[in-house]
KOLROBA-24002 format. One record per residue (C-alpha): residue number from 1; residue in one letter; x, y, z. Coordinates in Angstrom, 1 decimal. Each point is the difference from the previous one (the first is absolute). Layout:
N
<NUM,A,<X,Y,Z>>
...
//
This chain:
295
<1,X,<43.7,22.6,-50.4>>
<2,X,<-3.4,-0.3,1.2>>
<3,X,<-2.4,2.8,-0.3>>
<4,X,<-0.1,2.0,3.5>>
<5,X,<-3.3,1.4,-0.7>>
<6,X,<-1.6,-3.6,0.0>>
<7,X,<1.9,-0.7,3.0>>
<8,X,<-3.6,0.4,3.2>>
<9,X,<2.6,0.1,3.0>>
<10,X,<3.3,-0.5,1.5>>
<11,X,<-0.4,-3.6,0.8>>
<12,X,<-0.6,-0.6,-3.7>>
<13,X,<2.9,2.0,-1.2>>
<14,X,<2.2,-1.9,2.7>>
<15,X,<-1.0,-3.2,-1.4>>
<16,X,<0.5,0.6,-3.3>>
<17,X,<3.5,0.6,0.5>>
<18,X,<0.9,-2.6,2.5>>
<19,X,<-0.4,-2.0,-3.1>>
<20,X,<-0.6,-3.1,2.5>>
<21,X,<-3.6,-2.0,0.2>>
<22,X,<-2.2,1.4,2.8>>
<23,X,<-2.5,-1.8,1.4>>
<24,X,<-2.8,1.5,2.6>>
<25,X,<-1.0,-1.8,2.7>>
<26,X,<-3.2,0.6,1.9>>
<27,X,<1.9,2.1,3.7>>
<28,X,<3.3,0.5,1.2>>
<29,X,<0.1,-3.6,2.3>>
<30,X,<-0.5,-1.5,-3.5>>
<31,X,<2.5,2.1,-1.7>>
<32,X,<2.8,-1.3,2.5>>
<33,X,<-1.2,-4.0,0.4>>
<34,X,<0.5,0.1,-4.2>>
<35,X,<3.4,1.2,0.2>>
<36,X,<1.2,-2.3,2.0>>
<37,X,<-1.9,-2.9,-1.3>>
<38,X,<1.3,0.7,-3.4>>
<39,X,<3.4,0.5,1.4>>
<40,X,<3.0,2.2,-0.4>>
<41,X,<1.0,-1.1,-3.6>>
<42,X,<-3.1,1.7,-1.7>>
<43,X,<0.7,3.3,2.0>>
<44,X,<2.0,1.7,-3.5>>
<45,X,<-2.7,-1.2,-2.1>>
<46,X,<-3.0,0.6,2.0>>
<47,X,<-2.1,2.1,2.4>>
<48,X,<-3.0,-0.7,2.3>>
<49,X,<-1.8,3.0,0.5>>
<50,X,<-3.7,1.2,1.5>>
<51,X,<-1.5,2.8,-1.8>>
<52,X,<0.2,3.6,1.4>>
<53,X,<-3.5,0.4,1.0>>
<54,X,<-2.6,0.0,3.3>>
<55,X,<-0.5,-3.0,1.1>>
<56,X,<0.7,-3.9,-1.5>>
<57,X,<-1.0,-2.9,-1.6>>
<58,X,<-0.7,-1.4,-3.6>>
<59,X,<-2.0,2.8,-1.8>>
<60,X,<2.9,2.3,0.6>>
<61,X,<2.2,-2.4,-1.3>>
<62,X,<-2.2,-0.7,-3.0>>
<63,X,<-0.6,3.2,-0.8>>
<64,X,<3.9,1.5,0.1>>
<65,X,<1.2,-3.2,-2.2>>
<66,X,<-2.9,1.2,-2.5>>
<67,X,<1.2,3.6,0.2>>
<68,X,<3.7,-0.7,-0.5>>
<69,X,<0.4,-2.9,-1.7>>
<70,X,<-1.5,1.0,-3.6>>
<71,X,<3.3,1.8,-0.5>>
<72,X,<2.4,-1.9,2.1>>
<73,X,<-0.5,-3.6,-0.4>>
<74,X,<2.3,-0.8,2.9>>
<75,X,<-2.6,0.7,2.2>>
<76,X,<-2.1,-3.0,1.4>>
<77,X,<-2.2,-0.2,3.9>>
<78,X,<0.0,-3.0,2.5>>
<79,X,<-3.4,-0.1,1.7>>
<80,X,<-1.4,-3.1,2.3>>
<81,X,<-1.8,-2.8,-1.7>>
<82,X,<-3.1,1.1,1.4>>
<83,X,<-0.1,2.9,-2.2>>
<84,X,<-0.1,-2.1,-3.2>>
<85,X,<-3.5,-0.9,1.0>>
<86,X,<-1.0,3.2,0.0>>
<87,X,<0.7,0.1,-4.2>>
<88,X,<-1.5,-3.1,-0.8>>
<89,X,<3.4,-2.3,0.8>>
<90,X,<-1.3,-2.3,2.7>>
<91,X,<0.8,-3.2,-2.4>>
<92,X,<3.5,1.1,0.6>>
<93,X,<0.3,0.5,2.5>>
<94,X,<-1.1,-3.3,1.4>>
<95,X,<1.8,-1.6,-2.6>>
<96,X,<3.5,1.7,0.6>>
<97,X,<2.4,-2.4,0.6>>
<98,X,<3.0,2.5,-1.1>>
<99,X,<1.6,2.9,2.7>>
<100,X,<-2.5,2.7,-1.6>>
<101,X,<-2.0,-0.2,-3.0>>
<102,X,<-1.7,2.9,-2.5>>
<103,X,<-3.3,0.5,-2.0>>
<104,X,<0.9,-0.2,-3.6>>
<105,X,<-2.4,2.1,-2.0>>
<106,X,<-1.7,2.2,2.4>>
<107,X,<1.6,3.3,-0.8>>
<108,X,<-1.3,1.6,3.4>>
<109,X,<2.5,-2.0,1.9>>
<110,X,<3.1,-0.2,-3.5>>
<111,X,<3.1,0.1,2.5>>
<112,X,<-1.6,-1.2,3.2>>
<113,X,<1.3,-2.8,1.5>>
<114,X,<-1.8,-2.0,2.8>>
<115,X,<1.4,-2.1,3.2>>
<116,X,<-1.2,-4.1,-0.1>>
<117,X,<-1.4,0.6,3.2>>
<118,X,<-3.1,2.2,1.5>>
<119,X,<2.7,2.6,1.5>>
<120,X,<3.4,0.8,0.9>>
<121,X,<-0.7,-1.8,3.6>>
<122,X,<-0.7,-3.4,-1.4>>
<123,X,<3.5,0.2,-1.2>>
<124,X,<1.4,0.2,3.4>>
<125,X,<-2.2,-2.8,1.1>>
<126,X,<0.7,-2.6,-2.7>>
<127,X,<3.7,0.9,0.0>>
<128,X,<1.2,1.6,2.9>>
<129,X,<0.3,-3.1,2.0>>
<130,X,<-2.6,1.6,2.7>>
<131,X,<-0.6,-3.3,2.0>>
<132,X,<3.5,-0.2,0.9>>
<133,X,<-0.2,3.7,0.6>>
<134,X,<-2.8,-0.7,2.6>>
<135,X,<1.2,-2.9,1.4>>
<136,X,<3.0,2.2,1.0>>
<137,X,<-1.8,3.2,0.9>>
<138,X,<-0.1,-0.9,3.5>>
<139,X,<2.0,0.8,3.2>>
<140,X,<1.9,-2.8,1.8>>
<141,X,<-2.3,-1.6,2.0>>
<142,X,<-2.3,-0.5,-2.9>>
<143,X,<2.6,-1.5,-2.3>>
<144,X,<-2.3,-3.1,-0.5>>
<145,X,<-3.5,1.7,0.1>>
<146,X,<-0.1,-0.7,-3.9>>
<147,X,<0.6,-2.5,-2.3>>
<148,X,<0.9,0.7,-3.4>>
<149,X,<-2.6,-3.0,-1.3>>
<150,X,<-2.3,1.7,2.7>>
<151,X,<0.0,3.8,-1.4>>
<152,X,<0.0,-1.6,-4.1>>
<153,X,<-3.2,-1.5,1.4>>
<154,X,<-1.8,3.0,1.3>>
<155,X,<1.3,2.0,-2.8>>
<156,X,<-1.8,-2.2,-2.4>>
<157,X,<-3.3,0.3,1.9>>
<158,X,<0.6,3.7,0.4>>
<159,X,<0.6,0.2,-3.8>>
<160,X,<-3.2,-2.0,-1.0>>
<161,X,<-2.1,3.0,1.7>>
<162,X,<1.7,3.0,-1.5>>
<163,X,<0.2,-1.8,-3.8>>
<164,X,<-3.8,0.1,0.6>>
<165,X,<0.1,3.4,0.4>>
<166,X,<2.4,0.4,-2.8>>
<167,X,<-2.9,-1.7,-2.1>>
<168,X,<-2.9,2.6,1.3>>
<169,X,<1.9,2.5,-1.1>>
<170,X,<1.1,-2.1,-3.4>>
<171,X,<-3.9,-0.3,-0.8>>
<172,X,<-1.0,3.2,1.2>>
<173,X,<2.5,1.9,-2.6>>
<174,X,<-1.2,-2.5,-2.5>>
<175,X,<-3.6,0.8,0.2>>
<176,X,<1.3,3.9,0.2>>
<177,X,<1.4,-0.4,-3.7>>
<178,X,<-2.9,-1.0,-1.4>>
<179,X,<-1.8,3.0,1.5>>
<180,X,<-1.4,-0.9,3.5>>
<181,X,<0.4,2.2,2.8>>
<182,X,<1.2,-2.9,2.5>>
<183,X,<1.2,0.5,3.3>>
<184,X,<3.5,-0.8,0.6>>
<185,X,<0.7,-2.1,3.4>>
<186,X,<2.0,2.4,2.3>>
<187,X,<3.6,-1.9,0.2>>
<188,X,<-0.4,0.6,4.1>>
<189,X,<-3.3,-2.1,0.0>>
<190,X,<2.2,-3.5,0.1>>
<191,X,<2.7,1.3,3.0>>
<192,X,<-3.0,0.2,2.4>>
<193,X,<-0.1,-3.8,2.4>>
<194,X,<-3.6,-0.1,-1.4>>
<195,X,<-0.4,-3.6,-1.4>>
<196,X,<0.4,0.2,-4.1>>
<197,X,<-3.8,-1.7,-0.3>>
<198,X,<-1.1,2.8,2.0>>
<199,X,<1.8,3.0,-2.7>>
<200,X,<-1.5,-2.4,-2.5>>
<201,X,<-3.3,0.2,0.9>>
<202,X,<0.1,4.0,0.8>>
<203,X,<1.2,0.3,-3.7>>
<204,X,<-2.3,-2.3,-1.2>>
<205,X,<-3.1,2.0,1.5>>
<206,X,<1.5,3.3,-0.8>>
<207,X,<0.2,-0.7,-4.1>>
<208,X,<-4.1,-1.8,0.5>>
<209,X,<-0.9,3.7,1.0>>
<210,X,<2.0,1.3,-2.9>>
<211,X,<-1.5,-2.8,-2.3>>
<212,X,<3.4,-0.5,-1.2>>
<213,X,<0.6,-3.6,2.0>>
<214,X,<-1.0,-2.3,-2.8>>
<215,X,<2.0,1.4,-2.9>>
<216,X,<2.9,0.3,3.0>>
<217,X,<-0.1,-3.2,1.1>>
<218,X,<0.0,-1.4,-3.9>>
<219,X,<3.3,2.2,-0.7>>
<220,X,<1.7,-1.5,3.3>>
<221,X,<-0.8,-3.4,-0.8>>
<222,X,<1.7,0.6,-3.4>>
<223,X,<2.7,1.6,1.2>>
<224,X,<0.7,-3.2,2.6>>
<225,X,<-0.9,-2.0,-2.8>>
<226,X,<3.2,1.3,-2.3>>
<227,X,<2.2,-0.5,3.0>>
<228,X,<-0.7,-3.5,0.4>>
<229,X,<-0.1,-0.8,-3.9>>
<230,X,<3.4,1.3,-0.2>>
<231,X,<0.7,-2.9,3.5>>
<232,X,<-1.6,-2.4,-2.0>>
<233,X,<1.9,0.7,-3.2>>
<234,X,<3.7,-0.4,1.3>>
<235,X,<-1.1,-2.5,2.2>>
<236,X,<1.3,2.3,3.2>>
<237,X,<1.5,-1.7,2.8>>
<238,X,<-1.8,1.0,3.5>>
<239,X,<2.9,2.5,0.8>>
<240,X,<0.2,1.7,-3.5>>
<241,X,<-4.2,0.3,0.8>>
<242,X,<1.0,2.0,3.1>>
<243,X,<2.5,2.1,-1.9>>
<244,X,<-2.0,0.9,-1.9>>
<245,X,<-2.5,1.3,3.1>>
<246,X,<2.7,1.5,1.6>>
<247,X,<1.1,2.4,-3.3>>
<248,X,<-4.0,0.8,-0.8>>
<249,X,<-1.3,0.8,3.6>>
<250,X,<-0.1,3.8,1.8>>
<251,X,<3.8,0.1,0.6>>
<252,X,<-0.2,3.0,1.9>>
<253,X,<-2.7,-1.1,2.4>>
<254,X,<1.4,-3.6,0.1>>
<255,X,<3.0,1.2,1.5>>
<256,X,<-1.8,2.9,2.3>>
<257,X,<-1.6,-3.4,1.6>>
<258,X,<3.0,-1.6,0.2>>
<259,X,<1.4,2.6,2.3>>
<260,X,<-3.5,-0.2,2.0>>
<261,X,<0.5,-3.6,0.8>>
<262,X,<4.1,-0.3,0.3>>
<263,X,<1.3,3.3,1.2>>
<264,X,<-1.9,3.4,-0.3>>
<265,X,<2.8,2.5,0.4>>
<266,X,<2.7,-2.4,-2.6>>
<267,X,<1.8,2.1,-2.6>>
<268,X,<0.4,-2.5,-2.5>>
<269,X,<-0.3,1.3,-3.8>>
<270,X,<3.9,1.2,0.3>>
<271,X,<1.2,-3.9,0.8>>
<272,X,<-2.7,-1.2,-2.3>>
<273,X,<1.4,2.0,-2.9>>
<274,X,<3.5,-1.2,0.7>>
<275,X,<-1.0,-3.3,-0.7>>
<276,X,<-1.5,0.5,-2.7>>
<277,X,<2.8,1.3,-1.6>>
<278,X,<1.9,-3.1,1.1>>
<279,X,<-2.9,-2.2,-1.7>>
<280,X,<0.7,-1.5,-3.3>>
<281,X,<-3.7,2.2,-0.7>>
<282,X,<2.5,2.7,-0.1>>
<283,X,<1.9,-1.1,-3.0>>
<284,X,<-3.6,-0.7,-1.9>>
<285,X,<-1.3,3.5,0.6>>
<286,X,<3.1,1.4,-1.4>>
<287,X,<0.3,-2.1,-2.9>>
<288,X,<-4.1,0.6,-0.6>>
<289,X,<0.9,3.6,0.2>>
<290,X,<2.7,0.3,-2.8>>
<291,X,<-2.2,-2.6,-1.9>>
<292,X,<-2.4,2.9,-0.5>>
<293,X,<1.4,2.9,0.3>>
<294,X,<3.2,-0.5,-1.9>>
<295,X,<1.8,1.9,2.9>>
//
């Protein structure tokens, strides 16, 4: 029997003796997309969770798996890719070709487990079959207003501006590691209608005043430069290229424009999620999960 007195809170204690893995997820949508990604058969043998505390995202997550997991090795977090960047795992992040991956030797992050995409969101794009979705998001006498070739298109184009914005921010916590204080591109900045030149070139003259653009523009050409190393390597095929796009660009924001362009007021992320679970990606993520947790 475990020592109460080492025991920090309830949520501990409770986890010790459910005697199941638990794995915490960034906020409560996250908490119940997991679930039923990972299906009903892992339900006796694990637990999604978000920490007890104000407020969400990855630091909470990092810190209770730190707190908790030093006595009960069940314990493990599931954070969005983007976060690995933020300890130095950028490499794997664009070179995951596996349902998540981890860092390996960076104790900071021992039982942190990290999505192959940017964020929960690019999971419902690249899986959730959201052109058909769109396509038949429409009332009656727009049945043929869109074309499923004709919304992959525009997705594609859409995706190319908010990868770029996935890369500002790439670099940006890149040069922040090595101990620059560089601004971070607000995720908003790309859902404006301003042309993506135009952002550009605001960015571009903001980091001149800071005198940070010439170190920034080197780290974002390097960071391109990895992508399309790892396209040149395994010889991608034009669609894998835009796979690829699609899983490392600002889900969030890519799908936020999405909505501006097709259908403002559509509630999609509960018929987006239901495909997903019917997606063979479903199967993956599961099998990933016991892989590394031993659930």
């Amino acid at each position: 029997m475990p020592d109460l007195s080492s025991i920090r809170d309830t949520e501990e204690l409770e986890n010790r003796y459910l005697d199941k893995v638990i794995i915490y997820v960034e906020a409560d949508a996250d908490e119940e997309v997991f679930r039923r990604i990972a299906g009903p058969a892992l339900a006796g043998r694990l637990e999604f969770k978000t920490p007890r505390s104000e407020g969400s995202g990855f630091n909470l997550v990092f810190d209770r798996v730190r707190t908790e997991r030093p006595s009960n090795g069940k314990i493990f977090g599931l954070v969005d890719g983007e976060a690995a960047v933020t300890v130095g795992g950028l490499n794997e992040l664009l070179n995951s070709d596996d349902a998540l991956f981890s860092l390996p030797g960076k104790a900071e992050v021992d039982g942190i487990l990290f999505l192959e995409a940017h964020e929960l969101e690019n999971l419902l794009l690249m899986y959730g079959d959201i052109c058909e979705h769109i396509c038949r998001d429409v009332r009656l006498a727009d049945l043929n207003s869109h074309s499923v070739e004709d919304v992959r298109q525009k997705l594609s184009l859409i995706a190319l501006r908010f990868f770029g914005s996935a890369v500002l921010k790439y670099s940006a916590l890149e040069m922040r590691r090595s101990g620059k204080a560089c601004e971070i591109v607000p995720a908003g900045t790309f859902l404006s209608r301003d042309e993506t030149m135009r952002i550009l070139r605001e960015v571009k003259q903001r980091l001149i005043q800071t005198g940070e653009w010439g170190e920034f523009r080197a780290t974002f050409l390097e960071v391109t430069k990895r992508l399309r190393d790892r396209f040149d390597r395994e010889n991608l095929s034009s669609e894998a290229k835009r796979r690829h796009l699609l899983r490392l660009a600002d889900g969030k924001s890519l799908l936020n424009r999405l909505r501006q362009h097709y259908n403002t007021n559509g509630r999609w992320d509960g018929h987006l999620v239901d495909s997903v679970t019917r997606n063979a990606y479903a199967a993956k993520f599961s099998n990933c999960v016991i892989k590394n947790t031993a659930a």
